[in-house]
Every structure is written in structure tokens, then in C-alpha cells.
C-alpha positions as CSV (number, residue, x, y, z in Angstrom):
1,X,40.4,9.1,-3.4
2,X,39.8,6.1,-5.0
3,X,40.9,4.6,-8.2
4,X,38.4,2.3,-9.3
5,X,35.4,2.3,-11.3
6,X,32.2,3.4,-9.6
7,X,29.1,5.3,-10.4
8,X,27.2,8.4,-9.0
9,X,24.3,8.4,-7.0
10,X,21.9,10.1,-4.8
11,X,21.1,10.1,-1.5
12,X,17.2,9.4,-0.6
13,X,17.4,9.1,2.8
14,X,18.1,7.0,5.9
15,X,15.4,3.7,7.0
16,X,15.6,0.8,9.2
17,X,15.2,-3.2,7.9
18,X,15.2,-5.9,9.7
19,X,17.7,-8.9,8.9
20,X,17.0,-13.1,9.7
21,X,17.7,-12.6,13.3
22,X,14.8,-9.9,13.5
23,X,17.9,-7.2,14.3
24,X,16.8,-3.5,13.4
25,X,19.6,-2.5,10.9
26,X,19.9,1.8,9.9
27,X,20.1,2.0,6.5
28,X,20.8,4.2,3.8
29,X,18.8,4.4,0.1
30,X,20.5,6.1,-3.1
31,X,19.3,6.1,-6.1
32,X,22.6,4.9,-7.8
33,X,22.3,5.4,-11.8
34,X,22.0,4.9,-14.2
35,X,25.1,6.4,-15.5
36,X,26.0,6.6,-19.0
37,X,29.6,6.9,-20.3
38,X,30.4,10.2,-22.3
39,X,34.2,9.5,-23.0
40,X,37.3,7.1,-22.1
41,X,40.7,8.3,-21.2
42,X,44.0,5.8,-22.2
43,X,47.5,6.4,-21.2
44,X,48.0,6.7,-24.7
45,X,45.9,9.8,-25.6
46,X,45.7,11.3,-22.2
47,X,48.3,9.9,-19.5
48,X,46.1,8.0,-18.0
49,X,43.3,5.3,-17.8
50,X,39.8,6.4,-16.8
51,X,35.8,7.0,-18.1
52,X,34.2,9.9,-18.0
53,X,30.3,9.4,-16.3
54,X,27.2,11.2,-16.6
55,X,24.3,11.4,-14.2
56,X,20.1,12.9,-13.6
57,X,19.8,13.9,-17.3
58,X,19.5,17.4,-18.6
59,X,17.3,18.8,-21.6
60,X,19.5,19.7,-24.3
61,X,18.0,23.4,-24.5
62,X,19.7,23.6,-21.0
63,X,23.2,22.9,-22.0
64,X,25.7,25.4,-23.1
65,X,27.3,24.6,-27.2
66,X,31.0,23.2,-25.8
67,X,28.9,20.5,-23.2
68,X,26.5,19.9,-26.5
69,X,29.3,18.9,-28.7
70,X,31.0,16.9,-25.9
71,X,27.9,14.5,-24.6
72,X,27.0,14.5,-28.5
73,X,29.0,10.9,-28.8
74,X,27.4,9.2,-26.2
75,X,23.5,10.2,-27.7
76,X,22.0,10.8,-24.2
77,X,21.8,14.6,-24.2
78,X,23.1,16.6,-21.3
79,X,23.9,15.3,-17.8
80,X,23.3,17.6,-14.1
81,X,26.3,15.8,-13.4
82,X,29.6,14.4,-14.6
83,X,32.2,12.7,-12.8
84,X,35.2,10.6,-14.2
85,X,36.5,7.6,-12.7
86,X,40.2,5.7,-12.2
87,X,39.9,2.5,-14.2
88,X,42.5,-0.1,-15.0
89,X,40.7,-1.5,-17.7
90,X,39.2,0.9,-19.7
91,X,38.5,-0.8,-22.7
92,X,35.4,-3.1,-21.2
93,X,33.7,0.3,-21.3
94,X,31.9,2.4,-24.9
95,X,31.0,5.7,-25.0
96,X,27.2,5.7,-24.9
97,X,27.2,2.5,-22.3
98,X,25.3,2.9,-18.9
99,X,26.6,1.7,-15.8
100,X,23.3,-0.1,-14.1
101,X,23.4,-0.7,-10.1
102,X,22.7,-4.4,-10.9
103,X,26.0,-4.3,-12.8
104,X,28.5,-3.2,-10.6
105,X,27.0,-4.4,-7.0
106,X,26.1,-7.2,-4.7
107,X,24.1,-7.9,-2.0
108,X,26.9,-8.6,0.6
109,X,29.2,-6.7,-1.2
110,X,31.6,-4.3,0.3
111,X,32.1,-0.3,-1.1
112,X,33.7,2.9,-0.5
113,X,31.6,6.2,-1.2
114,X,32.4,9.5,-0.9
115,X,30.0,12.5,-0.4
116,X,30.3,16.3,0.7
117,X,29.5,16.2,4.3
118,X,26.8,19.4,5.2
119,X,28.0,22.8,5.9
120,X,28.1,23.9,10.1
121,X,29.3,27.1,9.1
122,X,31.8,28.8,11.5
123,X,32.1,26.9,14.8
124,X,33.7,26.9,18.3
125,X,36.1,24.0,19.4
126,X,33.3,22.1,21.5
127,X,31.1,21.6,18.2
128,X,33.8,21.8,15.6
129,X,36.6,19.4,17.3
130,X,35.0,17.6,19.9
131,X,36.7,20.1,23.5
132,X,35.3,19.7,26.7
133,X,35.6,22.9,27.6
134,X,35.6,24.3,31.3
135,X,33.0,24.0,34.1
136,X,29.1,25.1,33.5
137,X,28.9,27.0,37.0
138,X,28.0,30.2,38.5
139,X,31.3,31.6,38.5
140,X,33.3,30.2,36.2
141,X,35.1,32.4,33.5
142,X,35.6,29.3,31.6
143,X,32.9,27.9,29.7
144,X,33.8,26.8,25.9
145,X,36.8,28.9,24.9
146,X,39.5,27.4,23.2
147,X,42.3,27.9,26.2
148,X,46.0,28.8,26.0
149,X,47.0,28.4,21.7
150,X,50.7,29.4,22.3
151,X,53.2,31.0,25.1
152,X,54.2,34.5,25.3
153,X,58.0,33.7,25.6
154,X,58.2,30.8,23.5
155,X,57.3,29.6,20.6
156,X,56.4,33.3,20.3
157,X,53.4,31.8,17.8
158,X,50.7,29.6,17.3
159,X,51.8,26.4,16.4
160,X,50.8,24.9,12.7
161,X,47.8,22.7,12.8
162,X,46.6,23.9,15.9
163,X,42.7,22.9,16.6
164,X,40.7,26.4,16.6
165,X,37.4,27.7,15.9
166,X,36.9,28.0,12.0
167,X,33.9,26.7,9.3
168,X,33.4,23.0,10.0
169,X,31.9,20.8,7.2
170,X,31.2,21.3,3.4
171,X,34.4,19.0,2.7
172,X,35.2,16.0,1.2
173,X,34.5,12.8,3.1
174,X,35.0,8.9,1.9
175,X,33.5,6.3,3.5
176,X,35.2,3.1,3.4
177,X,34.2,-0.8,3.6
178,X,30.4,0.1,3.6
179,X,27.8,-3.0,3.2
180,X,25.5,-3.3,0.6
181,X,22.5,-4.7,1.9
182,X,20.1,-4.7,-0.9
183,X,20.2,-3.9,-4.6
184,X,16.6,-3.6,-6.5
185,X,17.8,-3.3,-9.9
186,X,14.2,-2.0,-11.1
187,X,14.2,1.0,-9.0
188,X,18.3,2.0,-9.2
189,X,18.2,1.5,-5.7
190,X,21.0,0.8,-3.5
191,X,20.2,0.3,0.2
192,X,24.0,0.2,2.5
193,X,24.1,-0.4,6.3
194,X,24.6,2.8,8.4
195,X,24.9,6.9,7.7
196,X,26.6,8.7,4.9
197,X,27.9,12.1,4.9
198,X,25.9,14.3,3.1
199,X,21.9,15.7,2.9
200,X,19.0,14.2,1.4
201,X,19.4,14.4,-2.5
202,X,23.0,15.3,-1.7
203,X,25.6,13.5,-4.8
204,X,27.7,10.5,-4.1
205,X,30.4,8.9,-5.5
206,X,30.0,4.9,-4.9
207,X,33.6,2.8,-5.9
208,X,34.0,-0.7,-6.4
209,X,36.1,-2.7,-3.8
């Protein structure tokens, strides 16, 4: 994962725009922020550098005494939520600052994000890692099973890592060198070329470069 400072953000959904050439480009829209800064970690008092973020506010009646007492600093109320960033610099940042898209982000600019791609449940090799599987004829006792995993004789076991059916998705995905093809600062809207992992309204975690 990445160590730099970033916000959260979510997902809206996927459009097309149209660059100076007339070229159709796919794009994505999050809502990235505004995030407000409920703490800051040092090396000093905690081993590291880092600042805690909060996003999509919460009513206060909604949050439990401990998560009261902790966002009390920042004087923002309760966050859906909270995510902390790596930071090398920690001390440009105050508890109770908000993070705005404009302030972090370019047009032109180049990010990483990271999302929770959507669950497939339990899967087959074709679907889950991409098999060809055996011929589609009348016939055939081969269709989309897995094959051999192992000899009799030896190893005597399947071997580690071996590609099998199991649940596909719902995992951690980052990715990297993404373009940032518009920024409306009004709106907390950030508009990047091509797909991100996720759903609609799905969270996302967008770093610096």
C-alpha cells in the first residue's frame, strides 16, 4: 500500500468525455472529500508519521461514547468513515483541517487508488483465473474442470499456490499511475481516465504520486 497522503472518496460511476482531438475517453467520477483530519501520528508519540482522516459525516446521536470523545478535537462530529494515511510531513496538517480535492489534485496529474473490488462469490477456474477449459462438443467429458492438480506417485500432493476454484473478489486492489482528467472543486468531484475496482458508491482510497 501506499505511503503518502491521500484522501477518501466515492465512486459515482463510470461516463465518457471527449478530449481536443474529439476522442471518446471512459471515465470515472468520485466524489473525493472533503475529508477532515481527526488526529496526527509522529514517530515521537506513536512510531510513526501519519494523519488520521474522516469521511460522509455522521450525526453525533449515531456515534458510540469512545468515537465521540475521539472526533471531539477535530469539531466535525462523527465520520461513516475513517482511514489514516502514511505522511512524511505531518506537521503541514491540524487536527480539524479538511483535505479539499482542489488541494491535493491536478488536472494532468497522475494517482494511485485503491478500492475493494466486488464480490463473485465461489467460482470455477474459467471465470475465477482466466482457463480455457476443454472442448464444448457433444461428447466431450471435458468442459470447464480444473484438470490434473497433482500426481498419484509423486508429489503425492497438491502443490502450494496452485490455481483452483475458490471465492474470487471482495479483496484489496490498487490501481496505480491513473490520470486525473478533471477536478471541479465546487462539486468534490474528481473525474480519472478508465475503470476502478469497486461498485457504485463503493469507498476509495486516492494517494498522491
Amino acid at each position: 500500500m501506499p505511503k503518502r497522503i491521500g484522501i477518501l472518496g466515492k465512486k459515482i460511476g463510470m461516463t465518457r468525455m471527449y478530449d481536443q482531438h474529439g476522442n471518446a475517453i471512459a471515465v470515472t467520477v468520485l466524489q473525493a472529500g472533503p475529508c477532515t483530519i481527526l488526529q496526527k501520528k509522529t514517530t515521537a508519540t506513536d512510531g510513526y508519521n501519519a494523519v488520521q482522516v474522516g469521511f460522509s459525516p455522521k450525526k453525533e446521536a449515531r456515534l458510540s461514547k469512545p468515537m465521540a470523545g475521539h472526533v471531539k478535537a477535530a469539531g466535525k462530529g462523527g465520520f461513516y468513515h475513517i482511514k489514516e494515511f502514511r505522511t512524511s510531513e505531518p506537521d503541514k496538517y491540524e487536527v480539524g483541517q479538511e483535505l479539499m480535492v482542489g488541494d491535493l489534485f491536478n488536472v494532468g496529474g497522475i494517482v494511485d487508488i485503491s478500492g475493494k473490488t466486488k464480490g463473485r462469490g465461489f467460482q470455477g477456474v474459467v471465470k475465477r483465473h482466466g482457463f480455457k477449459g476443454g472442448k464444448m462438443t457433444h461428447g466431450s467429458m471435458f468442459h470447464r474442470a480444473p484438470g490434473s492438480i497433482g500426481a498419484c506417485a509423486w508429489p503425492s500432493r497438491v502443490i502450494k499456490g496452485k490455481k483452483m476454484p475458490g471465492h474470487m473478489g471482495d479483496e484489496m486492489v490498487t490501481k496505480r499511475n491513473v490520470i486525473i482528467i478533471d477536478v471541479r472543486t465546487d462539486d468534490n468531484l474528481l473525474i480519472v481516465k478508465g475503470s476502478l475496482p469497486g461498485p457504485n458508491n463503493g469507498i476509495l482510497q486516492i494517494f498522491t504520486k
